[in-house]
Structure formats: C-alpha cells, structure tokens
N, CA, C and O atoms as CSV, one atom per row, in Angstrom:
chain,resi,resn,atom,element,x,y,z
A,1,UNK,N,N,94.542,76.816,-77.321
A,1,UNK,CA,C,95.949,76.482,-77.452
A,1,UNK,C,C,96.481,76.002,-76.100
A,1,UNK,O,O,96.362,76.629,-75.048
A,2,UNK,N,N,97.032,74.917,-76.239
A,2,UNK,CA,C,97.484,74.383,-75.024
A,2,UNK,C,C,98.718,75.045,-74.088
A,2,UNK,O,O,98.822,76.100,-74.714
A,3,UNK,N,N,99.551,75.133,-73.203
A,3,UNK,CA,C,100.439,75.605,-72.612
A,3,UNK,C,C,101.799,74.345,-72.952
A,3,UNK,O,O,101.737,73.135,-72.731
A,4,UNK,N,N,102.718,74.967,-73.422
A,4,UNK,CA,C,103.562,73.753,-73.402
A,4,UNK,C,C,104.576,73.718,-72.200
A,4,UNK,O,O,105.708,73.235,-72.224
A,5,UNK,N,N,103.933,74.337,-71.131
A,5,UNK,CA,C,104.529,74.566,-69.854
A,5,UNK,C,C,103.999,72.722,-69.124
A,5,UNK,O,O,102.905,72.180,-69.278
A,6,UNK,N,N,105.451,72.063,-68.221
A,6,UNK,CA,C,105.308,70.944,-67.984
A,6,UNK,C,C,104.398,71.015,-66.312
A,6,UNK,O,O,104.630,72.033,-65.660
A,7,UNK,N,N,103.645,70.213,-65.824
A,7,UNK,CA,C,102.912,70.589,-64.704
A,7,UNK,C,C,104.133,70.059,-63.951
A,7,UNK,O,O,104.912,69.136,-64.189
A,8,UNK,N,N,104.010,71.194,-62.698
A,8,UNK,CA,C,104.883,71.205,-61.481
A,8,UNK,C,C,105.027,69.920,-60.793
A,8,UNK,O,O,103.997,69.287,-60.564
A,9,UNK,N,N,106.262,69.404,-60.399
A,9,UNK,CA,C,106.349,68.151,-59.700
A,9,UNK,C,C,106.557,68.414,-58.167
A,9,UNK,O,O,107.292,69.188,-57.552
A,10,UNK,N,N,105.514,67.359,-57.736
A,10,UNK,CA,C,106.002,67.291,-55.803
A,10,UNK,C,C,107.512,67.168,-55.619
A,10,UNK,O,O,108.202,66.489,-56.380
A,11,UNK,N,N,107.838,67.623,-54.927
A,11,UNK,CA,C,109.221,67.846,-54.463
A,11,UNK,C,C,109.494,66.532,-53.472
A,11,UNK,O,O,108.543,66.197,-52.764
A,12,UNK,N,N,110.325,66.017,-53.407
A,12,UNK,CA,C,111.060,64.624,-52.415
A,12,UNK,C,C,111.274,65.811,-51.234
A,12,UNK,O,O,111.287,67.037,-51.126
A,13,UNK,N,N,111.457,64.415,-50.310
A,13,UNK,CA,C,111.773,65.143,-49.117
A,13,UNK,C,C,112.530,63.883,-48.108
A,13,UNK,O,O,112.328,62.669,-48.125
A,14,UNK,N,N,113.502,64.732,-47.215
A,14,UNK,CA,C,114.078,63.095,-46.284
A,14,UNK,C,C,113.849,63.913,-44.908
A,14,UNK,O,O,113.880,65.143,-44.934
A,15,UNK,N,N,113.632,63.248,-43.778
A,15,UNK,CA,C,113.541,63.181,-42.481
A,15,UNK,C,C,114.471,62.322,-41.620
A,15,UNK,O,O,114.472,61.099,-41.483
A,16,UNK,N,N,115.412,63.426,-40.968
A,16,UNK,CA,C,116.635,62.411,-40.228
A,16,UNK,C,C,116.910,62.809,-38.871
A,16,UNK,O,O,117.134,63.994,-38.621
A,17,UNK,N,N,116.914,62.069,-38.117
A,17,UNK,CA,C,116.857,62.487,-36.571
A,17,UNK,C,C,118.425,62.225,-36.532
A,17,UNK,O,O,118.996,61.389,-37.232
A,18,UNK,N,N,118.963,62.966,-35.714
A,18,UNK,CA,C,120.548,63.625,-35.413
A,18,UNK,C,C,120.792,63.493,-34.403
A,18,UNK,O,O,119.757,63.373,-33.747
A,19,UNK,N,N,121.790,63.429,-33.728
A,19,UNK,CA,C,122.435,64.218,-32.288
A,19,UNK,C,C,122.717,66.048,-32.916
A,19,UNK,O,O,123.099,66.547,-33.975
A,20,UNK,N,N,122.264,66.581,-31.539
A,20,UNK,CA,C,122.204,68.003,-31.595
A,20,UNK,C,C,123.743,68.396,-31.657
A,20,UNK,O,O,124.306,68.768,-30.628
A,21,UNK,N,N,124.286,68.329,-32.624
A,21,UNK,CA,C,125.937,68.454,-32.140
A,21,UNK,C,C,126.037,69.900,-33.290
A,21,UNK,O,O,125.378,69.959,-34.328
A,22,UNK,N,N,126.861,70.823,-32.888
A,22,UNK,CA,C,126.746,72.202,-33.821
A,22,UNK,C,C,127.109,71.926,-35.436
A,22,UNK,O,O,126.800,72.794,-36.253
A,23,UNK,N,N,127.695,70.841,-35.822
A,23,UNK,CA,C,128.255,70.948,-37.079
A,23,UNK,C,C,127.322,69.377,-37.792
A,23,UNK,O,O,127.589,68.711,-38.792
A,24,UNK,N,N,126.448,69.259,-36.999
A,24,UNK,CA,C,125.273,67.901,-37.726
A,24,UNK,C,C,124.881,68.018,-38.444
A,24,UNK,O,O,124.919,67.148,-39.314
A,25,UNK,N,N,123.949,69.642,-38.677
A,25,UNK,CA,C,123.233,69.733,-39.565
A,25,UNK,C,C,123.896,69.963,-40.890
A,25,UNK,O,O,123.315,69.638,-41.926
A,26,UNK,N,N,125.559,70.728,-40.908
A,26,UNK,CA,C,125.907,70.765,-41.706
A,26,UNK,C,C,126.691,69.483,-42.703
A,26,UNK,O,O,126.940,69.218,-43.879
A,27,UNK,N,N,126.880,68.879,-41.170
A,27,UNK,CA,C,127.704,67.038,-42.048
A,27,UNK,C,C,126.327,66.537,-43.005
A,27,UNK,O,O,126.444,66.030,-44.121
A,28,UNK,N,N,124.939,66.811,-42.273
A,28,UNK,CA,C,123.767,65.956,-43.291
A,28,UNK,C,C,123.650,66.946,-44.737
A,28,UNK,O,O,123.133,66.452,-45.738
A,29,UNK,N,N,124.036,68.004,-44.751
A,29,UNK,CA,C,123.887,68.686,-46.075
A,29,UNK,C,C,124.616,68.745,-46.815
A,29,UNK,O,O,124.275,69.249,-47.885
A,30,UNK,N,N,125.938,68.291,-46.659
A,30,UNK,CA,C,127.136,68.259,-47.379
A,30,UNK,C,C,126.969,67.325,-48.954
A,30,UNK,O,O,127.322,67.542,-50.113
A,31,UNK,N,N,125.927,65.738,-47.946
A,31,UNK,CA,C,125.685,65.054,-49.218
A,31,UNK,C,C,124.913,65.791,-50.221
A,31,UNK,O,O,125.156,65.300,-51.324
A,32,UNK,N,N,123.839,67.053,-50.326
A,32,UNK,CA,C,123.491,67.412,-50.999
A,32,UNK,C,C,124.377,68.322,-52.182
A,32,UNK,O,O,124.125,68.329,-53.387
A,33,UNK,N,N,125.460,69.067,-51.505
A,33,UNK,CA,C,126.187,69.859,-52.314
A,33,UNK,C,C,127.064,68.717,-52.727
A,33,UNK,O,O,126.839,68.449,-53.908
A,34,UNK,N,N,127.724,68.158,-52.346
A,34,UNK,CA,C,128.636,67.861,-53.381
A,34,UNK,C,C,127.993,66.756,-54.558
A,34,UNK,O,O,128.603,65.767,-54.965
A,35,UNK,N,N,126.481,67.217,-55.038
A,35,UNK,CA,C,125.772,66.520,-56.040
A,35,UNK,C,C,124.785,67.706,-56.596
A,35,UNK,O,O,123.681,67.610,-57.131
A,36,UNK,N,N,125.746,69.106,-56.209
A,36,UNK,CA,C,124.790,70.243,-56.684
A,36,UNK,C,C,123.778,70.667,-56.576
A,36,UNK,O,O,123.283,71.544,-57.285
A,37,UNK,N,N,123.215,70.037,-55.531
A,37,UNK,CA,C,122.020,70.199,-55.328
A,37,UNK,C,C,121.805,71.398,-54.284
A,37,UNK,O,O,122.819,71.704,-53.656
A,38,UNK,N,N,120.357,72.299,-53.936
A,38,UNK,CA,C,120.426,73.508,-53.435
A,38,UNK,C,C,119.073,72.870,-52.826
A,38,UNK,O,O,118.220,72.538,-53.650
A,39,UNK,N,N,118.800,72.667,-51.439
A,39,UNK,CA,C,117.716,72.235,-51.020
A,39,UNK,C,C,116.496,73.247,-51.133
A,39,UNK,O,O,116.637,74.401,-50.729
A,40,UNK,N,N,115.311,72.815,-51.678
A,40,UNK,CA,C,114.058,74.052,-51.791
A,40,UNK,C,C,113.981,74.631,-50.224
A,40,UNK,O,O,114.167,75.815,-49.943
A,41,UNK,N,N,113.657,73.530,-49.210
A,41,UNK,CA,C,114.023,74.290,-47.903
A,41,UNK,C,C,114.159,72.969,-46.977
A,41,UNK,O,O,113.689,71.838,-47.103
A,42,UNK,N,N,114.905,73.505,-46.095
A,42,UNK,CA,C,115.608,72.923,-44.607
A,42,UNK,C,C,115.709,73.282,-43.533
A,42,UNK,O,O,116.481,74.130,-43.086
A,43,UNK,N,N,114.549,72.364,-42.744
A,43,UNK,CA,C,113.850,72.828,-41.665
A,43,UNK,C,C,114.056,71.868,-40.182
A,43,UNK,O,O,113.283,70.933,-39.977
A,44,UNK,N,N,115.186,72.206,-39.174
A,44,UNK,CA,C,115.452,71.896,-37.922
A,44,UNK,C,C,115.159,72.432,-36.524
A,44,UNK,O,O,115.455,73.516,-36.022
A,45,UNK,N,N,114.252,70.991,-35.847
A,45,UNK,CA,C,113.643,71.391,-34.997
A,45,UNK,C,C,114.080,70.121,-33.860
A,45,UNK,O,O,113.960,68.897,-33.927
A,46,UNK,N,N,114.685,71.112,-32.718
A,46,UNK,CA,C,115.287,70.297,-31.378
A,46,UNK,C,C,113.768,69.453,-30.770
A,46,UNK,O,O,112.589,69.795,-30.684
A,47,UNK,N,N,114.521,68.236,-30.437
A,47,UNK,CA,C,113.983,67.065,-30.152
A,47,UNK,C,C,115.056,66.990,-28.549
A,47,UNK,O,O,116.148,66.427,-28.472
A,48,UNK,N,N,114.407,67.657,-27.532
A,48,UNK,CA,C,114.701,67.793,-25.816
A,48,UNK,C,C,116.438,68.525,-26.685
A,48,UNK,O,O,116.855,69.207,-27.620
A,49,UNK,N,N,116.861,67.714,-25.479
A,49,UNK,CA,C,118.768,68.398,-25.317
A,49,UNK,C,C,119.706,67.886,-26.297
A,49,UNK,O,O,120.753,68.463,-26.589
A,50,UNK,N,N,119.183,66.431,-26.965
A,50,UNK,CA,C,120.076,65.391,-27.494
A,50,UNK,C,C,120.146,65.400,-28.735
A,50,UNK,O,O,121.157,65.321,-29.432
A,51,UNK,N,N,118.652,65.535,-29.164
A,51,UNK,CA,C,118.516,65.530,-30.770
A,51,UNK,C,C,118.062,66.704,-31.170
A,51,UNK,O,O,117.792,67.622,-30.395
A,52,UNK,N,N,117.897,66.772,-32.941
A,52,UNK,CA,C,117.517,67.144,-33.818
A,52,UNK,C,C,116.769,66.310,-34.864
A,52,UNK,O,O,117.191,65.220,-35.249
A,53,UNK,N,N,115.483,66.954,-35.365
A,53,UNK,CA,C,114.757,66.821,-36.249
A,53,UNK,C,C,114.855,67.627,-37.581
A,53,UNK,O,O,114.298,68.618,-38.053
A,54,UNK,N,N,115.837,66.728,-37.976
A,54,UNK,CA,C,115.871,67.645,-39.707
A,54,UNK,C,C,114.842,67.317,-41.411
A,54,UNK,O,O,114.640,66.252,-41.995
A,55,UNK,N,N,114.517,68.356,-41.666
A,55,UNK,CA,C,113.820,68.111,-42.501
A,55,UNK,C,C,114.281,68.384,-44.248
A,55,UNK,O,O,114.791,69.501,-44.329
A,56,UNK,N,N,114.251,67.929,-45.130
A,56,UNK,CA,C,114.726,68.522,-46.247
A,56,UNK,C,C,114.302,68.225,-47.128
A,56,UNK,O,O,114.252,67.056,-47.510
A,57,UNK,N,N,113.815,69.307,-47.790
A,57,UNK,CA,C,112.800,68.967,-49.551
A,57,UNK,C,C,113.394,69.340,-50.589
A,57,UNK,O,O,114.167,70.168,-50.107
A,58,UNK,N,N,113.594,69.328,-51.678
A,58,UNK,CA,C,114.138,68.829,-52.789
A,58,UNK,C,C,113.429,68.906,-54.136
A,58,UNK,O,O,112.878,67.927,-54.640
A,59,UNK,N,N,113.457,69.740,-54.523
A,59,UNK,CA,C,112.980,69.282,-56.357
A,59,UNK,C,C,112.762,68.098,-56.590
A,59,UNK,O,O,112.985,67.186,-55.794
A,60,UNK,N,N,112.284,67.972,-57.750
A,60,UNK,CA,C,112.039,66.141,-57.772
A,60,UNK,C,C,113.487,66.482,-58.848
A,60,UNK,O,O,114.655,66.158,-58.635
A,61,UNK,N,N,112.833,67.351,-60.207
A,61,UNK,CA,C,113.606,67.965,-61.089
A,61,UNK,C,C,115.009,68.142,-60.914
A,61,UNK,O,O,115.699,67.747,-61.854
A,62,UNK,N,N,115.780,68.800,-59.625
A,62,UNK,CA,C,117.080,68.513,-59.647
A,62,UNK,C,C,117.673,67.107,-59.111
A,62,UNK,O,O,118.893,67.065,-59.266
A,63,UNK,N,N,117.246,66.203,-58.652
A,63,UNK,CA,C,117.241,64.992,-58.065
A,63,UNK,C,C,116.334,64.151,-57.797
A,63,UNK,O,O,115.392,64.354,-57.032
A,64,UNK,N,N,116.605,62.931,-58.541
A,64,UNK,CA,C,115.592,62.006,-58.672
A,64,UNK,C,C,115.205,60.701,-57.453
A,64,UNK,O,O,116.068,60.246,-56.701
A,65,UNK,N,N,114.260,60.401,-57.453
A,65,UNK,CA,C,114.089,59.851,-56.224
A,65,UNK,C,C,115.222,58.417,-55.614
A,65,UNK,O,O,115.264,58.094,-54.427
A,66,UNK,N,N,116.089,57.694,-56.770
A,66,UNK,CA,C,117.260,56.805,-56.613
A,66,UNK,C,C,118.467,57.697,-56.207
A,66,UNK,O,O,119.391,57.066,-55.692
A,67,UNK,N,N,118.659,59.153,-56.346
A,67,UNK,CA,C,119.452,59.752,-56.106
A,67,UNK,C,C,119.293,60.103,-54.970
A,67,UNK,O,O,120.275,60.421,-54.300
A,68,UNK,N,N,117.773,60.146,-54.345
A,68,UNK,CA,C,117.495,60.547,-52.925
A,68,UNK,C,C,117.736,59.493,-52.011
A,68,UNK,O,O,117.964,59.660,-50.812
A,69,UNK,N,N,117.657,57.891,-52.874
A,69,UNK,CA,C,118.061,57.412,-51.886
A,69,UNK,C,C,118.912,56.596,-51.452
A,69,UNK,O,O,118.885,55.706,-50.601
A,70,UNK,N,N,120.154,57.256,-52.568
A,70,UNK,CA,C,121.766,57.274,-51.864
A,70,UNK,C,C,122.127,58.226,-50.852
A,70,UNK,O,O,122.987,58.152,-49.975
A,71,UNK,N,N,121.073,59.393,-51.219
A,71,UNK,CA,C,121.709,60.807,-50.283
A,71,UNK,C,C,121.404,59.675,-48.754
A,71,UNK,O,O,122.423,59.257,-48.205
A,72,UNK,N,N,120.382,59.359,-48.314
A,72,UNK,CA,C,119.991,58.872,-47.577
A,72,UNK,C,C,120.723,57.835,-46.806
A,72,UNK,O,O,120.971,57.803,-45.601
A,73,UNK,N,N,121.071,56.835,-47.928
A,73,UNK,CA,C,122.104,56.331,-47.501
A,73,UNK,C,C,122.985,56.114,-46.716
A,73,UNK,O,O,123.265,55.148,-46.006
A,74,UNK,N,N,123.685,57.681,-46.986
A,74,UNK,CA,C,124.926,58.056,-46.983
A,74,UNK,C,C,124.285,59.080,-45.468
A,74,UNK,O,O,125.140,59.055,-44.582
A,75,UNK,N,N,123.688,59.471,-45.276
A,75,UNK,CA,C,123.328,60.462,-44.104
A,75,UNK,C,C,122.977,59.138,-42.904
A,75,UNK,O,O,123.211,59.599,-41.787
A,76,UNK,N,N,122.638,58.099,-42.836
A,76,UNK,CA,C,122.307,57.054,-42.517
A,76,UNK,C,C,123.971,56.856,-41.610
A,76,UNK,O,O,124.087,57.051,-40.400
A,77,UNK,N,N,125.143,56.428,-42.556
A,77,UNK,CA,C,126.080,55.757,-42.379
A,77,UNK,C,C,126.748,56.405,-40.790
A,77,UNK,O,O,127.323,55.803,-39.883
A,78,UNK,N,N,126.355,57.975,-40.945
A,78,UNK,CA,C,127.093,59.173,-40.010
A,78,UNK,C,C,126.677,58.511,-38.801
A,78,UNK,O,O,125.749,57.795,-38.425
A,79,UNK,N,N,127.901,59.115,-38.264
A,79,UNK,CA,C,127.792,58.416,-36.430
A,79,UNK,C,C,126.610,59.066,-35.613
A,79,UNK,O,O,126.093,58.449,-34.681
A,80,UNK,N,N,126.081,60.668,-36.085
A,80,UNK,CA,C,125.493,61.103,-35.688
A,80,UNK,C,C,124.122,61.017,-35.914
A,80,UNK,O,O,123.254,61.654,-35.317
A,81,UNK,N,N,123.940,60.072,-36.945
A,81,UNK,CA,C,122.552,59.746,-37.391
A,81,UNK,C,C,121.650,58.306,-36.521
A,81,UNK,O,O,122.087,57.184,-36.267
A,82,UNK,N,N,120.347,58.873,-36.248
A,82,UNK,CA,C,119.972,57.727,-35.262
A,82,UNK,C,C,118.571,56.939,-36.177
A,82,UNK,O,O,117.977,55.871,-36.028
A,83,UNK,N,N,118.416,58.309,-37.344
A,83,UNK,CA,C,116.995,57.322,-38.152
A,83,UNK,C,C,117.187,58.560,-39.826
A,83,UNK,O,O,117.530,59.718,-40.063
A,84,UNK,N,N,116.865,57.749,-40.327
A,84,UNK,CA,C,116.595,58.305,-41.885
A,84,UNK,C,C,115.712,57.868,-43.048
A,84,UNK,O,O,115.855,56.830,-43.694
A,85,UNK,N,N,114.639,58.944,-43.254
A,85,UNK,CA,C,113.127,57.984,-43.666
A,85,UNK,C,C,113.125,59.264,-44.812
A,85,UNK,O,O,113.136,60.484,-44.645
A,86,UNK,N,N,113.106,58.479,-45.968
A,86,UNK,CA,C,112.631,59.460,-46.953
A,86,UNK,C,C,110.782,59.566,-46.968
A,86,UNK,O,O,110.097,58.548,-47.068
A,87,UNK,N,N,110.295,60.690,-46.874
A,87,UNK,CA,C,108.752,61.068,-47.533
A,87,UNK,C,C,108.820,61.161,-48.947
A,87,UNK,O,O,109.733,61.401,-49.737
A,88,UNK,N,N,107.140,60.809,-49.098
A,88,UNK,CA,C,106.709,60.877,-50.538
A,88,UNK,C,C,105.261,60.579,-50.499
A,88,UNK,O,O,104.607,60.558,-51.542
C-alpha cells in the first residue's frame, strides 16, 4: 500500500548582503510577514564592520518561487541593500 503522504519539497532560499545597521535585518523580513510567511530559518553573519550576510529559507509550500522573487525584489529596492541572489 502506497503512502499518500506528498514527498518533502526543497525549501527556496534568498541571500542579501546589507549594511550592518540595527534595524536591517528586520526592514529585510518585514517583506516576509506581511505575506504570512514564517521563515524555516534566518541566518546573519557580519561581513567586517559594514555589512551583513543574511540568509533565509523558506518552504517552497508556503511560498512559491515567483513569490520569492518579488520578496527579492522588494529587499533589492532598500537603501540598505547592496546584492540580492535567490538560491535553488
């Protein structure tokens, strides 16, 4: 008997280099909530004094990869954003 359980999907993920400024990481996550979304995990790592290296993965399931890449977009547009590369 087969499982009618659906096989697990790779999760999306975006990579965005920042200025280290205290409220960055939270301006880049904002696009996620106000589209309900709850990141699987979000992972920031200082790049010298200036930047940040943010990382963020994603269900595929709660957001689809055209939806990832408006979030992107839109994290792109911020003054504080210097690069934004979705993985896959």
């Amino acid at each position: 008997m087969q499982s009618a359980m659906a096989a697990p999907t790779r999760p999306h993920s975006i990579k965005a280099i920042i200025e280290a400024d205290p409220g960055a990481l939270v301006r880049v996550l904002q696009f996620f909530q106000t589209r309900n979304v709850v990141p699987r995990r979000v992972n920031a790592s200082r790049l010298g004094s200036e930047f940040l290296e943010a990382h963020i993965e994603i269900d595929a399931a709660e957001l689809g990869l055209e939806g990832l890449r408006v979030v992107a977009a839109k994290i792109e547009q911020l003054p504080i954003t210097m690069a934004v590369v979705i993985c896959d």
